[in-house]
C-alpha positions, 0 to 999 in steps of 0.5 A: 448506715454506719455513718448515720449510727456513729453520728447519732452515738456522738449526739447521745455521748455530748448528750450525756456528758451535757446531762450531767449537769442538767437534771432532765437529762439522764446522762450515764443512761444516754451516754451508754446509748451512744456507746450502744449506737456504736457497737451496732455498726458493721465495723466495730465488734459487739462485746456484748460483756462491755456494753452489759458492765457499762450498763451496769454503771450508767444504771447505778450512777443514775440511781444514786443520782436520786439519792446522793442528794437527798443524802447530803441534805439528811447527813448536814440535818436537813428535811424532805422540805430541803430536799424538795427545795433543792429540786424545784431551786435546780430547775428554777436556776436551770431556766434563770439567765444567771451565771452558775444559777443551778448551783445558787438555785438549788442552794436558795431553794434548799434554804427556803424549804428548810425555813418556810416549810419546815420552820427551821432555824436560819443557822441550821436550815444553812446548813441543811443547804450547804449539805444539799449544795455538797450533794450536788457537786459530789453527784454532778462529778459522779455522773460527768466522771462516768460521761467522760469516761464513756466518751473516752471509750466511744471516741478510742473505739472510732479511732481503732476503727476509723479507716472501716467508716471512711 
């Protein structure tokens, strides 16, 4: 059973680290389920502090994810309509065969909100975009920062404890 939990908790932290970068996907939250996964085998000790602190992080990290660009967007001078646009060009991007399609996706498609639905001009709808764009990266790096560094705590903890699984 222990060796059925550990793989199940490696899938949830390649998950996690995966869904930083795909919007579907709640990577912390799934990461730290990796890590929970693991403290429910008989080898590794429960620290019941460490499983609620990682908690604590993946649930904040996934919340900001919400906002963060939204608030880039807001900050650069953009619109609901940008913020809307960013999403749907994300997951349009996520679906195309283009290279870095998220990222030009998201930028066309805050682009696009601002100047079809909210009736901006180019030069500040670009604007608009390069702030959602911003967005993007500074939340993507916040959420792969948090899924490394919980893959950094499974992978150690299997290591203190290797010879126990095998």
């Amino acid at each position: 059973m222990d060796i059925l939990l550990l793989f199940l908790g490696l899938i949830c932290m390649i998950l996690g680290v995966i869904g930083a970068f795909l919007p579907i996907l709640p990577g912390p939250i799934t990461g730290w389920l990796g890590l929970l996964l693991l403290s429910f085998t008989s080898v590794v000790p429960k620290d019941w502090t460490f499983l609620g602190v990682t908690l604590a992080v993946a649930t904040l990290v996934w919340i900001l994810d919400y906002f963060i660009p939204a608030m880039g967007t807001k900050r650069f001078g953009g619109s609901k309509y940008g913020v809307y646009g960013t999403t749907v060009g994300l997951i349009i991007g996520l679906l195309s065969p283009i290279p870095f399609g998220m990222l030009i996706g998201a930028f066309v498609g805050a682009f696009i909100g601002e100047t079809v639905f909210d009736k901006k001009r180019s030069d500040r709808a670009l604007k608009a975009s390069f702030g959602s764009l911003l967005g993007f990266f500074v939340s993507t790096g916040l959420k792969f920062g948090v899924g490394l560094v919980y893959f950094w705590f499974f992978i150690s903890t299997f290591w203190d404890y290797k010879s126990s699984f095998f």
